[in-house]
Each structure stands twice: as structure tokens, then as C-alpha cells.
C-alpha positions as CSV (number, residue, x, y, z in Angstrom):
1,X,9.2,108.0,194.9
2,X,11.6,111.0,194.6
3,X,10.1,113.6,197.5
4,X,11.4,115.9,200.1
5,X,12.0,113.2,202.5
6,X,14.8,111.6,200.5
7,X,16.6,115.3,200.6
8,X,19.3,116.3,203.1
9,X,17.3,120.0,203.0
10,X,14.0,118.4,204.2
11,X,13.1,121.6,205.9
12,X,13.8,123.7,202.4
13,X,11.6,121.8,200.5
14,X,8.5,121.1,203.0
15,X,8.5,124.3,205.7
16,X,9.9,126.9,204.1
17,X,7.5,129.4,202.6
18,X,6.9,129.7,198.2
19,X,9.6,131.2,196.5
20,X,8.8,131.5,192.9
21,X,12.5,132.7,192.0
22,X,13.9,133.3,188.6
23,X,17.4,134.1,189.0
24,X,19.1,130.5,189.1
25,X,22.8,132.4,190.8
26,X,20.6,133.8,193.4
27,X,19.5,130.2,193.7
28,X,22.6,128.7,194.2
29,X,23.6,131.3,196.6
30,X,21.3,130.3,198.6
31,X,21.6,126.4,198.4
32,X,25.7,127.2,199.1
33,X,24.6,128.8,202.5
34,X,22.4,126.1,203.7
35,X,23.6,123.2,202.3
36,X,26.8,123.7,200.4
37,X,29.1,121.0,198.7
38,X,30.5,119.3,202.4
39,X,27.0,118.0,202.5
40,X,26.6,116.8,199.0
41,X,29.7,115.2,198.7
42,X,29.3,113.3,202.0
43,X,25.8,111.8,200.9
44,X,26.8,111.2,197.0
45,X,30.3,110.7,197.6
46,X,33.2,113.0,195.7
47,X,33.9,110.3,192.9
48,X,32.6,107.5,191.1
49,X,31.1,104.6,192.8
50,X,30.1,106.5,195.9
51,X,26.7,107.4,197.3
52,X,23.5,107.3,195.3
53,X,23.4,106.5,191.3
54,X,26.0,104.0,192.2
55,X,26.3,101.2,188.7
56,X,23.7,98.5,189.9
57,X,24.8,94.7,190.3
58,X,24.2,94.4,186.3
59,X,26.9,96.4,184.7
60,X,25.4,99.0,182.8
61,X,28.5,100.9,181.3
62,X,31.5,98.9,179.8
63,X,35.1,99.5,181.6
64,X,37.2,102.1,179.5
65,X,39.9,102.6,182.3
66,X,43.7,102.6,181.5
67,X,44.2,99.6,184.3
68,X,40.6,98.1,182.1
69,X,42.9,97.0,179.5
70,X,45.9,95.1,179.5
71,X,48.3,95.8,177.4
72,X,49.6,93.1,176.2
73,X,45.9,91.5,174.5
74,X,46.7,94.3,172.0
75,X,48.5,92.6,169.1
76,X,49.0,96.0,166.5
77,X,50.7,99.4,167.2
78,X,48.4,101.4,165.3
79,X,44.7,100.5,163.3
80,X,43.3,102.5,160.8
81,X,39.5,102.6,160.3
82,X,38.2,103.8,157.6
83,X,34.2,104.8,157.7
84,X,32.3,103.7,154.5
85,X,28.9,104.4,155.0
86,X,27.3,107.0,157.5
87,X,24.5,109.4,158.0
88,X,25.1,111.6,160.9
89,X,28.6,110.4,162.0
90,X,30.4,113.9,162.4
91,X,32.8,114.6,160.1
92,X,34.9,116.5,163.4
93,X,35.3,112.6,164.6
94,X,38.4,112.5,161.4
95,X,41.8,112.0,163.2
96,X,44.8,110.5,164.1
97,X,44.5,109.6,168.2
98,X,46.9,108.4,170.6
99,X,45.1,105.7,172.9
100,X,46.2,103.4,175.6
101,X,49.3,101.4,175.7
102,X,50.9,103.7,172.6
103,X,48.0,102.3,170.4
104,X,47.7,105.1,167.3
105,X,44.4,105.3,165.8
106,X,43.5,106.6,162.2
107,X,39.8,107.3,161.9
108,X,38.8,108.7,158.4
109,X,35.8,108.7,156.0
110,X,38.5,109.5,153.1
111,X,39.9,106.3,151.3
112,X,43.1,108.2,150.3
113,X,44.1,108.6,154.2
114,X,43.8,105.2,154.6
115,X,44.9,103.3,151.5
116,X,44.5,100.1,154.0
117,X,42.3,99.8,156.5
118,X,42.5,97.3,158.9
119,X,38.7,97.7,159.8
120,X,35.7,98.9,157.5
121,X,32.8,100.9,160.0
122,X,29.4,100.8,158.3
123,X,26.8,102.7,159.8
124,X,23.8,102.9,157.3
125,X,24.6,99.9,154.7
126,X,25.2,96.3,156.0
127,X,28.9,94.6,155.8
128,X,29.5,92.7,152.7
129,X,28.5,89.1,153.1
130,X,31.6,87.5,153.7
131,X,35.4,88.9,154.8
132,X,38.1,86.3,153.9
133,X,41.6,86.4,155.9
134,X,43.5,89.4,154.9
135,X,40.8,91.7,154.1
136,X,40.0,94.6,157.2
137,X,37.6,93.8,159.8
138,X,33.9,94.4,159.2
139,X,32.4,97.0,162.0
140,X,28.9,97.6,162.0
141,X,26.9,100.0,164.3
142,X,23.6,100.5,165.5
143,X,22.8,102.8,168.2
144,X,18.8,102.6,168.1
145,X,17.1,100.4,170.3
146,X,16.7,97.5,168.8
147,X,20.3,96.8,168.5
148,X,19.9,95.4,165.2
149,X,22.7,93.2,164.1
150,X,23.8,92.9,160.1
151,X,24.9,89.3,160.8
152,X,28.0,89.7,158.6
153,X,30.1,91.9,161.3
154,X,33.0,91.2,162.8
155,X,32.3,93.6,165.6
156,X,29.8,95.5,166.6
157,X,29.0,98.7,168.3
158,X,25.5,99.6,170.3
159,X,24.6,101.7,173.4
160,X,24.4,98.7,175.1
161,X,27.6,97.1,177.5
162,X,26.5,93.9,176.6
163,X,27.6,94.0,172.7
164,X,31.4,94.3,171.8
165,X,32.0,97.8,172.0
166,X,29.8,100.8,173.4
167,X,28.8,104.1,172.8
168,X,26.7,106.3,174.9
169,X,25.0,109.4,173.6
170,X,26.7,111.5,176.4
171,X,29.3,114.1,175.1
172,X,30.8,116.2,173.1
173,X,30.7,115.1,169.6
174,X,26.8,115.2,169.7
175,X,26.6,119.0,169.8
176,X,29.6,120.4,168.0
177,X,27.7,123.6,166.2
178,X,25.6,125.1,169.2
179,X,24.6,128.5,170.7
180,X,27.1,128.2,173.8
181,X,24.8,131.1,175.7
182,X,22.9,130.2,178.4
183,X,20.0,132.2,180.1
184,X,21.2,132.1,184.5
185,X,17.0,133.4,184.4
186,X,14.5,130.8,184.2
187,X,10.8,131.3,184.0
188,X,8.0,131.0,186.5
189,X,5.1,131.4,184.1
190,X,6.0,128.3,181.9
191,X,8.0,125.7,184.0
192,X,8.5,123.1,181.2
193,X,10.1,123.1,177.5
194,X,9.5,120.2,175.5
195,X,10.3,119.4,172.2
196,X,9.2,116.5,169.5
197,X,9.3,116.3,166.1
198,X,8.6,112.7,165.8
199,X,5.2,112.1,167.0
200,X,4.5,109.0,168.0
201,X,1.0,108.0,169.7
202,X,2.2,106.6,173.4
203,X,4.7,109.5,173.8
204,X,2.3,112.2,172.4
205,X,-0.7,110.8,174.8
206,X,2.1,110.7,178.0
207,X,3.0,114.6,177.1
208,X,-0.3,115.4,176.7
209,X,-1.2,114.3,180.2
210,X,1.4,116.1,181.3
211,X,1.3,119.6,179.2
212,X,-2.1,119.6,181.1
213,X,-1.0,119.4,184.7
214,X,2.1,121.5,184.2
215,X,2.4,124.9,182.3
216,X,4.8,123.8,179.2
217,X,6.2,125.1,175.7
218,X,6.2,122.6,173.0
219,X,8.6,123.4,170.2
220,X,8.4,121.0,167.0
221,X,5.5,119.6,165.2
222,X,4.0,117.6,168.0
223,X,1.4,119.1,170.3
224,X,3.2,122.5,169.0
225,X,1.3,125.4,171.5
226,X,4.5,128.4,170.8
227,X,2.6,129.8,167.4
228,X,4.4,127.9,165.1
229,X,7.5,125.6,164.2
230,X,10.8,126.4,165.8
231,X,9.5,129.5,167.3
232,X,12.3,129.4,169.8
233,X,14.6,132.6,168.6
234,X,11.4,134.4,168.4
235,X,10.9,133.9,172.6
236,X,14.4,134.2,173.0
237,X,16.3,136.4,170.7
238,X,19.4,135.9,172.9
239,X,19.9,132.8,171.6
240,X,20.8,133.8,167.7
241,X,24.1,132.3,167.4
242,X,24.8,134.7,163.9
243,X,22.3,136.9,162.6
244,X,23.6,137.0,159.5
245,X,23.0,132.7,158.6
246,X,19.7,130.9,158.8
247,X,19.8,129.5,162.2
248,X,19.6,125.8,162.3
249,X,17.6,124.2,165.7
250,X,20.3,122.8,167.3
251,X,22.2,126.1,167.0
252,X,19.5,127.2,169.8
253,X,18.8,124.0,171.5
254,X,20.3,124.6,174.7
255,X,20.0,128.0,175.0
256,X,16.3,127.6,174.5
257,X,16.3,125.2,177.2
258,X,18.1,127.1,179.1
259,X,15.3,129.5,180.2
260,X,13.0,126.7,181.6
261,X,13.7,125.5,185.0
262,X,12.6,121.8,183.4
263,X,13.0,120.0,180.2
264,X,10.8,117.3,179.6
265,X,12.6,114.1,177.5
266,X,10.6,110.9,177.0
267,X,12.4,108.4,174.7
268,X,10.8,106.7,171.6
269,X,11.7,103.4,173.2
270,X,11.7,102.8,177.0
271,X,14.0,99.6,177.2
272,X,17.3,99.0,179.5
273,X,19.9,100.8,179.0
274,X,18.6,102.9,175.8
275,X,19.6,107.0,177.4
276,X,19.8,109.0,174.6
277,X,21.0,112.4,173.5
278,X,17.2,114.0,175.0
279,X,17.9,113.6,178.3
280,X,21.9,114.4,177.8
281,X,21.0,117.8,176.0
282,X,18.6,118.7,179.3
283,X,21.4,118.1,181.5
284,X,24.2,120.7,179.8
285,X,21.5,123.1,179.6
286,X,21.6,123.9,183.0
287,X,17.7,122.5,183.0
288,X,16.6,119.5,185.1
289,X,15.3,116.9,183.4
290,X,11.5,115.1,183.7
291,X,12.7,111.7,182.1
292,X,10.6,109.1,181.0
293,X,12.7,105.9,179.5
294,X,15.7,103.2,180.4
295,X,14.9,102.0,183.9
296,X,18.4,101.9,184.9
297,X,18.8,105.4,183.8
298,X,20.1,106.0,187.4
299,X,23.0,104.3,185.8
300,X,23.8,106.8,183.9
301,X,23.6,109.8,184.9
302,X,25.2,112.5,188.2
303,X,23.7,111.6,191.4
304,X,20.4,113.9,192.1
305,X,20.8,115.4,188.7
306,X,17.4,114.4,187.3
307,X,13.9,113.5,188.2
308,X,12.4,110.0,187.2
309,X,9.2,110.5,186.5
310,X,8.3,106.8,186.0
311,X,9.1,106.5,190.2
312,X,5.9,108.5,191.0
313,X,3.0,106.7,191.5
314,X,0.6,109.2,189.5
315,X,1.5,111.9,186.8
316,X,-0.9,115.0,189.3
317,X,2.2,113.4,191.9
318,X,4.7,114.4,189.7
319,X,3.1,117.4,188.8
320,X,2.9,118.6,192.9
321,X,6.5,117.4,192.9
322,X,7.8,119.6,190.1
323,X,5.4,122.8,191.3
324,X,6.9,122.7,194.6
325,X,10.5,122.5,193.6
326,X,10.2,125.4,191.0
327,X,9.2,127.4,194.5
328,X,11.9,126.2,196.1
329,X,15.2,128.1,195.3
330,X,17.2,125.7,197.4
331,X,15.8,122.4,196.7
332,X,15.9,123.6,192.9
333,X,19.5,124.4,192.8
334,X,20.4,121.1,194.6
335,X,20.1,119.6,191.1
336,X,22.7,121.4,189.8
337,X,24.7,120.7,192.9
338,X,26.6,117.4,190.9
339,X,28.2,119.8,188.4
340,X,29.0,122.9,191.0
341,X,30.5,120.3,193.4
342,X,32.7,118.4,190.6
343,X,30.1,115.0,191.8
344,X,30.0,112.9,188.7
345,X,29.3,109.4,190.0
346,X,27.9,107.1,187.7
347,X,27.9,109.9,184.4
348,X,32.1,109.9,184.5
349,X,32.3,106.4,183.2
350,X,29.3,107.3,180.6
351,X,31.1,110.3,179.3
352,X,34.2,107.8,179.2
353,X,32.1,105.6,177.3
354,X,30.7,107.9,174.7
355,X,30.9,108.5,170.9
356,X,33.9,110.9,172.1
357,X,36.1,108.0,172.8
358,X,34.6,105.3,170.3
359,X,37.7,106.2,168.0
360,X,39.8,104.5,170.3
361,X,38.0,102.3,171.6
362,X,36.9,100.3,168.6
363,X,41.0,100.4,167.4
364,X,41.8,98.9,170.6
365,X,39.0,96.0,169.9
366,X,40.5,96.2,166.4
367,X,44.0,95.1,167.5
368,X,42.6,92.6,169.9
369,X,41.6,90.4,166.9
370,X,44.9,91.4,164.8
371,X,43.0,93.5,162.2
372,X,43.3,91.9,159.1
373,X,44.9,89.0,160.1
374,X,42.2,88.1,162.0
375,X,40.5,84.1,160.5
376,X,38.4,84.5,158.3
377,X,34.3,85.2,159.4
């Protein structure tokens, strides 16, 4: 159970006397003169593999180091891939990359840029039904939770480490177009922004306990209590990215977080491994996240950088836990202490393993199996 006990600022958190602060510098200030980064870094450890959140004995994340791959299993120079059916895969993702061991890889949605592809990616329709010698590699991904093969792939791509190739939903690629401002004030009235547009009944009944014990703005259709949908640059008018366009939400998204000292994310599916783009979007809001999901999310994430609520033993302990740190300027700010003290543990090698790097990745396990000259499925 997360509590002060487990803190090296034991004192902060249990003695010292309600501070209700909003201004999250002052904050840090104050965590820099009684703590400061010698003391993190000694208890987490200044790099990966060190200290708390290290990768437990199942291996969560799949290795995407340079001495990971040797060179010589690649068998082609350069793969092309060419995308033919999508929904949400960014359009920014286009482009020719230089990988490891002088691998070039062609990444396009447009036929003409790659005339011959040595791999076909299908996202939203399923591979045709059977790929004879010479023709590219069929590449099928699903990053929900149920990991749902076509059958008919060649490879295939998940969140998991378990399947061929993996992508996480940490980094950039998932938040190209955002408002990059955000607030260094955080309330005290309303300690917790939530936000769900897909409201389904276990999650809605778990934030409904919780909206209860702890003062919380729901933005989206379910359990809405801010006057209305996407209410958020009406609160926050510093977060209009252009006034002269319709904003869009994730324009806001993070600076809206931004002015809550907590950010609720509960997944659809709490299964191993599945850490989605809720809790990563808490995270580079300068929020701390109240997560509810993967198990091994420890795995995953910056030592000390979130708070598992499924490690309470009662939602009202939770609640007392999350009251008293929003009191606590010093406890508080040690959540943020991972990114001020350059402390990624466990969340470099997820970054390394996201969507960001897929591109590469998957023309690495493309020249593995020789492309197109791969036998037949």
C-alpha cells in the first residue's frame, strides 16, 4: 500500500503541518531543499534498471537496444512498408528513417512512394487470405486488449512483448496537435480531472465511488458535473491553442490537466500489460496520475511517478492518501521528482518501445524474414 512510510520524506508527509499550496514551482522549491535529487537518485537509481519500478522477472517491454540486435540476422539494406488500411495511424509517421546497422526504412500510406513494398501493414481490414513467395509480407496490428489476431499475418504487432513486434502507447506520435501550455498553478478546491467519453458500467460505477470521496471535474459525457460537454476552455481560457479555429479536445487535453494536482485514468480493460495513452497523457501533463488497470503497470512507467490505486485496500484509503498529499507541498512534488532529476527507470525502455519507433522496428523484423522472399505463409 503506497503510504508515507515507503517515502524517504516520512516526516514531510506525516508531521508536518497542512499546506494546501497551489503554486507547483514553489512546491518543488521546497522538495529541492529537503530532499533534492542526491536522495532520489540514490533510492531509484540514476538509470534504468535501478531502484524501484525495476522490469519484474516476466519481461514486460521487448529489447530495442543497438547491442539487442545483431546485425548480421538482418538479411535486406532497406524495407519499405507501405500502410493500406488505417484509422488513426498519423499521417506525421510518413518517412524515410535510418535504423540500426544502416537499415533504411520507407514507411508510406502512398502506393506511388512505394511501387514495391516489401511488407503490407493493415490496421483496420484483415490481410488477404493467403501471401505466396514473392509477394510483401502481411503485417497486421492490433493494439486493444484483446490482441486479436487476423490469422493470415505474417507478423504482428500488439502492446504486448510477447507478440512479434511491440508498441507502447508512450510518446510522441500520440499527441502531435496539442496546446503545449501548461498551468505551474493547480487547484485546491477540485483535486481531480477526469475524463470519459466511453461509458462503460464497471468503470462508471469505480469513478463514481470515487468522484464521491474526492472533489473531481468530469469532462466528457460520462458522469459529466462541469455544465456541459467539453467545457474545459470555458474553466481555462489559457488553454485556447488559436482563437480563431474550432478547438478540437485534444488541442486542450493537457493543458486542461494541467491545472489539477491529479488525473484520474482507469482503463476499459484491466489485463497485463495493456497501459494505454490515459495514463501517459496524465504523466506529460505535469499531473499525477490515480491509475486503475495493467497490474504490472510499475513496469512501465518512472519510479514514484504515479499512484496505484488498485494497491489500497479501500477506495476512503485512497481517498485520505490523495487529500493528504495535495496538503503536502513536498511529498506532492516528489512525484514529479523522476522528470526534474532525469530518473526514467523502467519508462526509457517504454518510450523506446513506442509507436515513435515502430517504423523501424517492424523493417528490422521485416529484413529478418527477407521481405518478400520470405516462404510462402
Amino acid at each position: 500500500i503506497p503510504s508515507p512510510k515507503d517515502s524517504i520524506f516520512l516526516a514531510s508527509l506525516s508531521d508536518s503541518k497542512p499546506d494546501p499550496f497551489q503554486n507547483l514551482l514553489g512546491a518543488f522549491k521546497k522538495w529541492d531543499s529537503k530532499v533534492g535529487c542526491a536522495q532520489f537518485r540514490e533510492k531509484h537509481g540514476g538509470g534504468f534498471g535501478n531502484g524501484s519500478g525495476l522490469i519484474s522477472s516476466y519481461a514486460s517491454l521487448q529489447g530495442v537496444d543497438e547491442g539487442e540486435l545483431e546485425c548480421g540476422e538482418l538479411k535486406m539494406n532497406h524495407v519499405s512498408i507501405l500502410v493500406k488500411g488505417w484509422t488513426w495511424i498519423p499521417d506525421g509517421m510518413d518517412n524515410l528513417y535510418s535504423c540500426r546497422c544502416g537499415l533504411s526504412c520507407l514507411w508510406t500510406k502512398l502506393p506511388v512512394m512505394a511501387d514495391k513494398p516489401d511488407a503490407l501493414l493493415f490496421e483496420t481490414s484483415t490481410p488477404p487470405l493467403k501471401r505466396r513467395k514473392g509477394e510483401p509480407l502481411r503485417v497486421y496490428m492490433d493494439l486493444e486488449a484483446g490482441r486479436t489476431r487476423s490469422g493470415y499475418e505474417d507478423l504482428f504487432i500488439s502492446y504486448h512483448a510477447k507478440d512479434d513486434v511491440q508498441s507502447t502507447y508512450a510518446g510522441s506520435i500520440f499527441h502531435k496537435n496539442r496546446n503545449y501550455h501548461l498551468s505551474s498553478y493547480k487547484r485546491n478546491d477540485t483535486l481531480v480531472y477526469w475524463s470519459s467519453s466511453r461509458c462503460l458500467p464497471e468503470r462508471n460505477k469505480l469513478a463514481k465511488q470515487l468522484l464521491r470521496l474526492l472533489p473531481t471535474h468530469s469532462f466528457g459525457k460520462c458522469l459529466n458535473n462541469v455544465g456541459g460537454l467539453d467545457n474545459a476552455l470555458t474553466l481555462y481560457p489559457d488553454c485556447i491553442k488559436d482563437p480563431n479555429e474550432a478547438p478540437k479536445w485534444w488541442d486542450h487535453l493537457h493543458c486542461a490537466m494541467s491545472h489539477y494536482k491529479f488525473v484520474l485514468a482507469i482503463e476499459n480493460t484491466m489485463t497485463e500489460s495493456y497501459v494505454t495513452e490515459k495514463l501517459f497523457y496524465a504523466l506529460e501533463s505535469g499531473s499525477v496520475p490515480i491509475y486503475f488497470g495493467a497490474p504490472n503497470v510499475q513496469d512501465f512507467v518512472p519510479p514514484h511517478s504515479i499512484i496505484d490505486g488498485t494497491k489500497f485496500k479501500s477506495l476512503e484509503e485512497l481517498a485520505s492518501y490523495v487529500k493528504a498529499l495535495a496538503n503536502d507541498p513536498v511529498a506532492y512534488a516528489e512525484y514529479h521528482a523522476w522528470r526534474r532529476c532525469g530518473v526514467m527507470g523502467n519508462y526509457r525502455k517504454t518510450r523506446a518501445a513506442s509507436l515513435d519507433t515502430l517504423p523501424c522496428r517492424l523493417c528490422e523484423a521485416v529484413s529478418k524474414k527477407n521481405g518478400r522472399n520470405a516462404e510462402a505463409s
